[in-house]
NUTOR-925626 format. One line per 2 residues: number of its first residue (from 1); their letters; for each residue x, y, z of C-alpha. Coordinates in Angstrom, 1 decimal. Layout:
// NUTOR-925626
NUM	a	X/Y/Z | ...
***
This chain:
// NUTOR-925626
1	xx	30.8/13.1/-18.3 | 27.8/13.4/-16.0
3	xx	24.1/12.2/-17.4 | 21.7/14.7/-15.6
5	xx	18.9/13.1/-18.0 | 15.6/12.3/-15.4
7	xx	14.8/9.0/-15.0 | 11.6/7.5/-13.4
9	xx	13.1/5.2/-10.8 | 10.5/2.3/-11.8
11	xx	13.2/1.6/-14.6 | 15.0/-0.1/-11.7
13	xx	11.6/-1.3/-9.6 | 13.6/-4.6/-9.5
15	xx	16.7/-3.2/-7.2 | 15.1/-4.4/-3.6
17	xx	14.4/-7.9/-4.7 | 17.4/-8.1/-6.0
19	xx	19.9/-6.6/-3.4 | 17.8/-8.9/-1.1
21	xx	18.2/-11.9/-2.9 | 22.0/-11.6/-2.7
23	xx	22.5/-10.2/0.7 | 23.7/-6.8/0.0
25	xx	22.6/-3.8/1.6 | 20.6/-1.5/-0.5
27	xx	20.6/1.8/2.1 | 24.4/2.4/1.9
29	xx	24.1/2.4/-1.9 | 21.3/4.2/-2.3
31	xx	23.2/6.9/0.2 | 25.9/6.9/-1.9
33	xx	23.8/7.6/-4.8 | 22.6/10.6/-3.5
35	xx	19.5/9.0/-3.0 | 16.6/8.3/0.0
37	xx	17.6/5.6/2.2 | 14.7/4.3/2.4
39	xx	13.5/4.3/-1.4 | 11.3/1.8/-2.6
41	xx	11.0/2.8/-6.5 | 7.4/1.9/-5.6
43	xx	6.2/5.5/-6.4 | 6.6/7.9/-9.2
45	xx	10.5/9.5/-7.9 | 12.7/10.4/-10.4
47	xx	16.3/11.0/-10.0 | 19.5/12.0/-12.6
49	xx	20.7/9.1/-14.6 | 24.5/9.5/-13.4
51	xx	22.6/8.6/-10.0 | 21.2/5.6/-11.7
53	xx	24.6/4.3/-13.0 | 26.5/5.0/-9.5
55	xx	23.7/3.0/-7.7 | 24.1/0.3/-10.3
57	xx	28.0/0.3/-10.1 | 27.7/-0.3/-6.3
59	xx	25.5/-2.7/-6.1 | 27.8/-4.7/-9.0
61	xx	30.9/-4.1/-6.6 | 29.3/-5.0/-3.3
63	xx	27.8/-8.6/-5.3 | 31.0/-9.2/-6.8
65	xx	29.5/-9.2/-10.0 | 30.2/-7.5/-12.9
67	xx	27.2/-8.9/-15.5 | 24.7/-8.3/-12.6
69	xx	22.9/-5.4/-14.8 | 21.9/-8.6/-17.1
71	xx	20.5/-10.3/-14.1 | 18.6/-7.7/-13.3
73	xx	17.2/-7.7/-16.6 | 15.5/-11.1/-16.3
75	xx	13.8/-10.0/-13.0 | 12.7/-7.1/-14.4
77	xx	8.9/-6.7/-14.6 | 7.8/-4.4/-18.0
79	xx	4.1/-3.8/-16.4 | 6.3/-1.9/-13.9
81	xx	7.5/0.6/-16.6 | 4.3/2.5/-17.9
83	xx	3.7/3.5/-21.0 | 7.2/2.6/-22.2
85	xx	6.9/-0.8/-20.9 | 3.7/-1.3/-22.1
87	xx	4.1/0.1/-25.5 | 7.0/-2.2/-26.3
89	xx	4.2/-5.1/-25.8 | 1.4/-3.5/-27.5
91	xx	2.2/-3.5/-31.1 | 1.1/-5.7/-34.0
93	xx	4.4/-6.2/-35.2 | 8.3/-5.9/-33.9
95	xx	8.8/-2.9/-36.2 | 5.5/-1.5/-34.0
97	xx	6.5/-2.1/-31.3 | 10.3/-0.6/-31.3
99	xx	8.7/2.4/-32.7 | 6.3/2.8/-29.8
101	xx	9.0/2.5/-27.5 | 11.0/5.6/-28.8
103	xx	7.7/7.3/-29.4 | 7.3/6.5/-25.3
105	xx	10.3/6.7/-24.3 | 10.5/10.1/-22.8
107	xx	7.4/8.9/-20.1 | 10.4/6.8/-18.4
109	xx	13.6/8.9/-19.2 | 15.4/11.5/-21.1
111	xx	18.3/11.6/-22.7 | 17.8/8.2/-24.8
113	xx	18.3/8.0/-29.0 | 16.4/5.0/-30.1
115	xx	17.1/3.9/-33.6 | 15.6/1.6/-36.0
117	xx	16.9/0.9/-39.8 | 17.1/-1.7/-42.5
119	xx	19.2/-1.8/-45.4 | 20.0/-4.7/-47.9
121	xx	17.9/-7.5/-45.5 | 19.0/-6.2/-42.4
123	xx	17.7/-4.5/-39.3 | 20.1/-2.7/-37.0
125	xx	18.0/-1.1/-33.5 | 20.6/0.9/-31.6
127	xx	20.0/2.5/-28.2 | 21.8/5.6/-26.8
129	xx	22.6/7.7/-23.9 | 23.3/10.7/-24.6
131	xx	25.1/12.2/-22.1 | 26.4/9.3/-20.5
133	xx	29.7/7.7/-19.6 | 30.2/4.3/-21.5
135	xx	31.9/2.8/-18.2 | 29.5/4.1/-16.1
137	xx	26.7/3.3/-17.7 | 27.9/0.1/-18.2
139	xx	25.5/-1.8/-15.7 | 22.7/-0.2/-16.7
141	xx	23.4/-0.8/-20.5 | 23.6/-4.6/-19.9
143	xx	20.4/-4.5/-18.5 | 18.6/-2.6/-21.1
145	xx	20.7/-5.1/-23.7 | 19.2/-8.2/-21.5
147	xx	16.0/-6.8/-21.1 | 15.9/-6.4/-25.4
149	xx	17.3/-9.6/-25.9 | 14.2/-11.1/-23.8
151	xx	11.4/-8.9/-25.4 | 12.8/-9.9/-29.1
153	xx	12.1/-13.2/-28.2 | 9.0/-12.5/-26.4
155	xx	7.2/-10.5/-29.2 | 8.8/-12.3/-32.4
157	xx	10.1/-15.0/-31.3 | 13.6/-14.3/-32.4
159	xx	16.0/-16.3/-30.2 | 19.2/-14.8/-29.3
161	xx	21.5/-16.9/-30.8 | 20.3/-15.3/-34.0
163	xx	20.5/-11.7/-32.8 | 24.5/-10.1/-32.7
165	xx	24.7/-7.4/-29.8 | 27.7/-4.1/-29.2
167	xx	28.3/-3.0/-26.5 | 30.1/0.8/-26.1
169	xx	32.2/-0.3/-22.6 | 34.6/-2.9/-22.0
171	xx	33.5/-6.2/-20.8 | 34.3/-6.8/-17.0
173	xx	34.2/-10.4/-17.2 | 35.2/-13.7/-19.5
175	xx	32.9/-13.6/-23.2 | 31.6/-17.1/-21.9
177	xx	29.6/-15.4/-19.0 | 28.2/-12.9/-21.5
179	xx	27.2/-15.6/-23.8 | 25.7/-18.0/-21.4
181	xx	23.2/-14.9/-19.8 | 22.4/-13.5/-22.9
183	xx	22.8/-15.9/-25.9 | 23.7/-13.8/-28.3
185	xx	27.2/-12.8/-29.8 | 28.5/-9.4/-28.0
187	xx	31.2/-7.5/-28.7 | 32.5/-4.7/-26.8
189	xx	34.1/-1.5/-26.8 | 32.0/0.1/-30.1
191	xx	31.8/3.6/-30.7 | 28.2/5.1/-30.0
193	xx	25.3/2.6/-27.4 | 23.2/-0.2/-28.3
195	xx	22.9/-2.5/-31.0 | 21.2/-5.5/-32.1
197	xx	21.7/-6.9/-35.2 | 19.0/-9.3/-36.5
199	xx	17.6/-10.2/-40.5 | 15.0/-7.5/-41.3
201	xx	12.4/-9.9/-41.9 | 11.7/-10.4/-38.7
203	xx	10.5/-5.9/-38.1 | 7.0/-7.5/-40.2
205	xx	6.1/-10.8/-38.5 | 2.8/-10.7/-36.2
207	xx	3.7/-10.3/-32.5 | 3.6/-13.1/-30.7
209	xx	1.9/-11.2/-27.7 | -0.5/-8.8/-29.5
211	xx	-3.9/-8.6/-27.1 | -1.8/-10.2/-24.8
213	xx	-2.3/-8.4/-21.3 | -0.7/-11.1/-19.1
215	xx	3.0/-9.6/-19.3 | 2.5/-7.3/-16.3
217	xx	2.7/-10.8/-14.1 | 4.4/-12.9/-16.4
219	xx	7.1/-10.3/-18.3 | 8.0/-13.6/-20.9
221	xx	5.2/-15.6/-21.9 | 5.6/-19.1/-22.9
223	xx	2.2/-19.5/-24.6 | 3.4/-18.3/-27.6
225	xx	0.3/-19.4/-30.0 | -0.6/-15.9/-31.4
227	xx	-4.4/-15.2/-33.0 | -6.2/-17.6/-34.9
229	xx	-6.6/-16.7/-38.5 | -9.0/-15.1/-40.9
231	xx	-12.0/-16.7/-39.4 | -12.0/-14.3/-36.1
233	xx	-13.3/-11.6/-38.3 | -16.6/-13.3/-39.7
235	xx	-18.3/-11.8/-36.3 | -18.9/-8.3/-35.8
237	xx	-18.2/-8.2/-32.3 | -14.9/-9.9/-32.8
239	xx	-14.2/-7.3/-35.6 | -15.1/-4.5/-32.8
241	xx	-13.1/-6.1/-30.0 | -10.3/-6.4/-32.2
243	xx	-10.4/-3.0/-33.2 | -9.9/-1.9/-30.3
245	xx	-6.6/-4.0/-29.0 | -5.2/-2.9/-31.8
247	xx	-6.0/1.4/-31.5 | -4.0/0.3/-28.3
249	xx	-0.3/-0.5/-30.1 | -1.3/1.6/-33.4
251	xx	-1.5/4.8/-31.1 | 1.1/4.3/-28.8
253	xx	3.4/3.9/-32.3 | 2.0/7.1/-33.5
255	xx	0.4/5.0/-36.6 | -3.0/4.6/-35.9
257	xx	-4.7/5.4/-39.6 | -6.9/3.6/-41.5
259	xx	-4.9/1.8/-43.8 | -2.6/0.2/-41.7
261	xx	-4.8/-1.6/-39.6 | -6.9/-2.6/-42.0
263	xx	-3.6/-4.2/-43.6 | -3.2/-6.1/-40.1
265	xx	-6.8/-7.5/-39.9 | -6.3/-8.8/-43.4
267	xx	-8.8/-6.7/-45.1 | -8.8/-3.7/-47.7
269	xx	-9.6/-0.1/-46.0 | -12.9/0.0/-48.4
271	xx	-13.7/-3.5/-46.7 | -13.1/-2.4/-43.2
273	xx	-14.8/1.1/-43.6 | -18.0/-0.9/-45.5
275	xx	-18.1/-3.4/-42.4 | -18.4/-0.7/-40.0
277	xx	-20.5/1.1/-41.9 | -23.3/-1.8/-41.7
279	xx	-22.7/-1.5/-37.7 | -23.8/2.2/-37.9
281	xx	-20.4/3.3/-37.2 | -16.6/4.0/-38.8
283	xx	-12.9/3.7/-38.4 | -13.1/7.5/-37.6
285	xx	-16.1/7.4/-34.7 | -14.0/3.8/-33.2
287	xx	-10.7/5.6/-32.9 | -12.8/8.8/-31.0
289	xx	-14.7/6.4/-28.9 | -11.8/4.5/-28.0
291	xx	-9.9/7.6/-27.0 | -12.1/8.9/-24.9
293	xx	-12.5/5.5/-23.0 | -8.5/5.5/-22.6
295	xx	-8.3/8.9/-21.7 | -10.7/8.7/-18.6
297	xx	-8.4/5.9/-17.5 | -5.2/7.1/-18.1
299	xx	-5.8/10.3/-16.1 | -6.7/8.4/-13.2
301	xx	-3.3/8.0/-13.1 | -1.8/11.0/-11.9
303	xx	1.9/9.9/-12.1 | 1.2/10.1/-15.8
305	xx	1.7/13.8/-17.2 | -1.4/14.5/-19.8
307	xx	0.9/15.4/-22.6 | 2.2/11.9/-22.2
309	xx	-1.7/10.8/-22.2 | -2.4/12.4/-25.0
311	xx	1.0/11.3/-27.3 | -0.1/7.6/-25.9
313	xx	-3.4/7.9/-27.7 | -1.8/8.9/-30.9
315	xx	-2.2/12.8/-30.8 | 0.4/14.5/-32.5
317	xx	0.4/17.9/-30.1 | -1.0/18.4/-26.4
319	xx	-3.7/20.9/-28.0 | -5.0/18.3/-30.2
321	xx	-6.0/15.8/-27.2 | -6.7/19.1/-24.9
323	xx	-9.5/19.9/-27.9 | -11.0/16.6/-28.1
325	xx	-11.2/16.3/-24.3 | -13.0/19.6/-24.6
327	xx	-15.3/18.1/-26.7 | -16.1/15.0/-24.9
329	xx	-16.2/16.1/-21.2 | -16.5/19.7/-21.6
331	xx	-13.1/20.5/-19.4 | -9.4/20.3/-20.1
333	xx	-7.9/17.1/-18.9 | -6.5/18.5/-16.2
335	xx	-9.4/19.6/-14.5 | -11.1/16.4/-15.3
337	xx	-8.1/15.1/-13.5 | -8.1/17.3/-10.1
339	xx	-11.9/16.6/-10.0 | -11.9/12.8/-9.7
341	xx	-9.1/12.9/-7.3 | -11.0/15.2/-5.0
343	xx	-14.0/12.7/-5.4 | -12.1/9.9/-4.6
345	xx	-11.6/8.5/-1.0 | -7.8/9.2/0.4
347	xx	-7.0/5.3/1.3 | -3.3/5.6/0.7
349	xx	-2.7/3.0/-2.0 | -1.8/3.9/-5.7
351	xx	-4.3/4.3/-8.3 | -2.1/2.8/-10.8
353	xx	-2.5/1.4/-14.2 | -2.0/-2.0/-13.9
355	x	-1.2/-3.6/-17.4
***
């Protein structure tokens, strides 16, 4: 079985460094693969994800190391993944934040079933390919597990040991190794992807990163203090500022109402509403303002498509962020688009989001 799912090659930005570290000769692989010799996975290339895997497989062989796709994991850099990456950061919660992730998930590849449930106290996230081999997928699997494993513990502070993992392929080296790079109990071998088992009561607990923007240097912060309580809201522009970190997470998850983020700031919609209402504003003219600001930015970018702009500022269907651009600028987005990057300069160097 061949995976012809796309996949933005940024999802393995951390293959040069690597190959480097260890000695091993990226062009041949990449050659191999099917792929430029000289790739950098710098830009905004896609290739097939049966490409991926091959790539992945050879670069195991040639180290000599079958867990390698877990070493690549802790290298990897999230602010490198775009939206995905940076929705996975941005909720309020763990439950947000997994739900963002399969809302942006299609920005960095196709082909992927994200799944979130819990039953009877607890939560089971599965992640599947698929079109894809299990044994040839298998590198690229173990990084996606290690890469999980880390942002658990990043944005909830779950440790691994208290996570249990499956893996659909057979393990290619003693349990031991697995245990010591991951920390968590794996088995191997399970029908379907993904999973991570965990106690449910961990989907609701604050995020340990939320406002955080540091992760694009620093994927695993150590800082893990979180926001000070109740008394941040007592000042307007606190209320405002906070407001607007959190449209960030709420829209990226598809669940940016009313109701729930009042529920996050501690407060009762009526509350909210009647705070913003003595600022001559609302929840309602926040959300649009907030949008529009995002949207300039995110179509700077023109490795982002604008249907992806628009589902990562909580619109439902392209037409609905293609009206309210209308409104705001008086064009669609994509002329907005192919006007600024007419006015701008040609120097040569990406205009980026950096998160």
């Amino acid at each position: 079985m061949w995976d012809r799912s796309l996949v933005r090659l940024a999802l393995v930005h951390m293959l040069p460094g690597a190959a480097n570290r260890i000695g091993v000769p990226l062009a041949p692989l990449l050659t191999r693969a099917g792929l430029p010799a000289d790739e950098t996975f710098a830009g905004d290339g896609v290739a097939s994800r049966a490409q991926i895997c091959a790539l992945l497989q050879g670069l195991a062989e040639r180290a000599g190391n079958p867990t390698i796709g877990l070493d690549l994991a802790a290298a990897a850099d999230p602010g490198q993944l775009g939206l995905a990456g940076h929705a996975l950061f941005a909720g309020r919660t763990l439950r947000e934040c997994l739900v963002a992730l399969a809302r942006q998930m299609p920005a960095l590849q196709g082909g992927v079933a994200l799944r979130l449930d819990a039953t009877g106290g607890v939560a089971r996230w599965s992640h599947h390919f698929a079109d894809s081999d299990a044994e040839h997928a298998r590198v690229l699997n173990e990084g996606v597990l290690g890469f999980m494993v880390g942002a658990f513990k990043a944005i909830a502070g779950v440790e691994p040991q208290q996570l249990s993992a499956s893996m659909p392929h057979r393990a290619r080296a003693p349990a031991r190794i697995y245990e010591d790079k991951l920390g968590t109990c794996t088995t191997f071998g399970t029908s379907g992807g993904i999973t991570l088992t965990f106690d449910a009561k961990w989907l609701d607990r604050p995020s340990l990163l939320f406002g955080d923007t540091r992760f694009g240097n620093n994927p695993w912060p150590r800082d893990m203090s979180g926001l000070a309580p109740g008394v941040a809201w007592l000042d307007d522009d606190a209320l405002v500022a906070a407001l607007f970190r959190m449209f960030e997470g709420a829209a990226l998850s598809g669940s940016l109402y009313l109701v729930d983020t009042a529920r996050s700031l501690g407060l009762s919609p009526r509350t909210l509403q009647r705070r913003l209402a003595g600022l001559g504003t609302s929840f309602e003219a926040e959300v649009d303002a907030w949008r529009h600001q995002r949207a300039r930015i995110f179509l700077l970018d023109a490795s982002i498509p604008v249907a992806s702009v628009g589902r990562a500022l909580g619109y439902r269907h392209p037409a609905h962020f293609v009206r309210a651009f209308r409104r705001w600028e008086g064009q669609t987005p994509l002329a907005y688009r192919t006007m600024e990057a007419a006015s701008r300069p040609a120097t040569g160097q990406s205009h980026g989001i950096k998160w």
